[in-house]
C-alpha positions as CSV (number, residue, x, y, z in Angstrom):
1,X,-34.3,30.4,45.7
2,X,-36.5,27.2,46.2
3,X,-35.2,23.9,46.6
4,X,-36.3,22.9,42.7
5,X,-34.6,25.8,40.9
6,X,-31.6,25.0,43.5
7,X,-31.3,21.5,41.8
8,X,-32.0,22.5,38.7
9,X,-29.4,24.9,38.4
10,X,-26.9,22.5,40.3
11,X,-27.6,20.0,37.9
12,X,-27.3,22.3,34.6
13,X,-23.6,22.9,36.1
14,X,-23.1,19.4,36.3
15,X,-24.1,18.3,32.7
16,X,-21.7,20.8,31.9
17,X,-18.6,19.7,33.9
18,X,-20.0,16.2,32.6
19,X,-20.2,17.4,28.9
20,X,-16.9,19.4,29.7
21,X,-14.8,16.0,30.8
22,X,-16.7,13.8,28.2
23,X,-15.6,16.0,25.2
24,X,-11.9,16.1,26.8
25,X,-12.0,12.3,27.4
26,X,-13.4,11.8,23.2
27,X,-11.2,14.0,21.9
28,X,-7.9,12.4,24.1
29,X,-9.5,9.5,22.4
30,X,-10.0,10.2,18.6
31,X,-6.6,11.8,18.9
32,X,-5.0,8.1,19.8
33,X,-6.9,6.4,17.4
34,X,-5.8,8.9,14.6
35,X,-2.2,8.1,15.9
36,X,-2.3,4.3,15.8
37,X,-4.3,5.1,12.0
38,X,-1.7,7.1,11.0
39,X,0.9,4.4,12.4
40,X,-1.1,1.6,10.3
41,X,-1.1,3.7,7.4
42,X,2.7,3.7,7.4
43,X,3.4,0.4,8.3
44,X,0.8,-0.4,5.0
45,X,2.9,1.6,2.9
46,X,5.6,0.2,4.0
47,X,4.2,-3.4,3.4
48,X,3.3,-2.5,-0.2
49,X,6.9,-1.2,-1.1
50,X,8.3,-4.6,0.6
51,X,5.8,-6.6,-1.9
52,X,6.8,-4.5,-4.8
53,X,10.5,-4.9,-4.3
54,X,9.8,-8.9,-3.4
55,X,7.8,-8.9,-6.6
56,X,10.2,-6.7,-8.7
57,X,12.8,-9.5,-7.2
58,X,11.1,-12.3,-8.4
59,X,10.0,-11.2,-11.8
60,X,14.0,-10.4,-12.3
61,X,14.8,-14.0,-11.2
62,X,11.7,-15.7,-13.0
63,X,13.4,-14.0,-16.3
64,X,16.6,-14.9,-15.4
65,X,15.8,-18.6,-14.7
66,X,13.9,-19.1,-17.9
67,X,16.6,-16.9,-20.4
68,X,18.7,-19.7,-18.5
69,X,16.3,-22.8,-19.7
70,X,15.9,-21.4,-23.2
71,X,19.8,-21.4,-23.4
72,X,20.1,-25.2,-22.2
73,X,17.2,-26.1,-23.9
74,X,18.8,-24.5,-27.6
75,X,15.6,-22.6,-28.5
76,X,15.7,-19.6,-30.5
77,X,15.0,-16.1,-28.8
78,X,13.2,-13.8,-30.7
79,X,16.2,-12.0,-30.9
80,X,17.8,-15.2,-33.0
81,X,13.8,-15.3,-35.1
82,X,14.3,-11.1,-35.6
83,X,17.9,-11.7,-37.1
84,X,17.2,-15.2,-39.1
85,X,14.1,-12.4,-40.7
86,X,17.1,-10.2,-41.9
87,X,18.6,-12.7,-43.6
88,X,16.1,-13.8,-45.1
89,X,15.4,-10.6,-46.3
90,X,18.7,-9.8,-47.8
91,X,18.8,-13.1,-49.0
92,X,15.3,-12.2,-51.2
93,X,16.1,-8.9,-52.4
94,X,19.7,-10.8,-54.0
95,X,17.6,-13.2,-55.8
């Protein structure tokens, strides 16, 4: 075998123990990354119930707070418009 085909053969088997620890070495790789994506993804989820709840929360407390001015303030719900309609109503039809 001549020296040429000697190198050329040693450095085919070379690019393939190069390839070889490469693709081992990217694939280690896109493995972590999909763990620290999947990790994010539920740590985003998680985020997004938190804001829900904290949002949920709030709109709970907004209503409660302004129920709470309406009473000290002596306006009429549309409950108290709804029921003054009624008797109206039957006060028409009596007439």
């Amino acid at each position: 075998m001549n020296e040429f085909s000697k190198k050329l053969m040693l450095l085919g088997l070379g690019l393939a123990s190069f390839t070889e620890e490469k693709s081992k070495q990217i694939f280690s790789e896109l493995i972590e990354r999909g763990e620290k994506y999947s990790d994010s993804e539920s740590k985003i989820a998680d985020f997004i119930k938190s804001a829900d709840r904290s949002t949920q929360e709030f709109e709970k407390k907004l209503e409660e707070l302004l129920k709470d001015i309406i009473s000290r303030l002596n306006l009429a719900t549309k409950d108290d418009i709804d029921e003054l309609r009624k008797d109206i109503e039957v006060l028409k039809n009596r007439g």
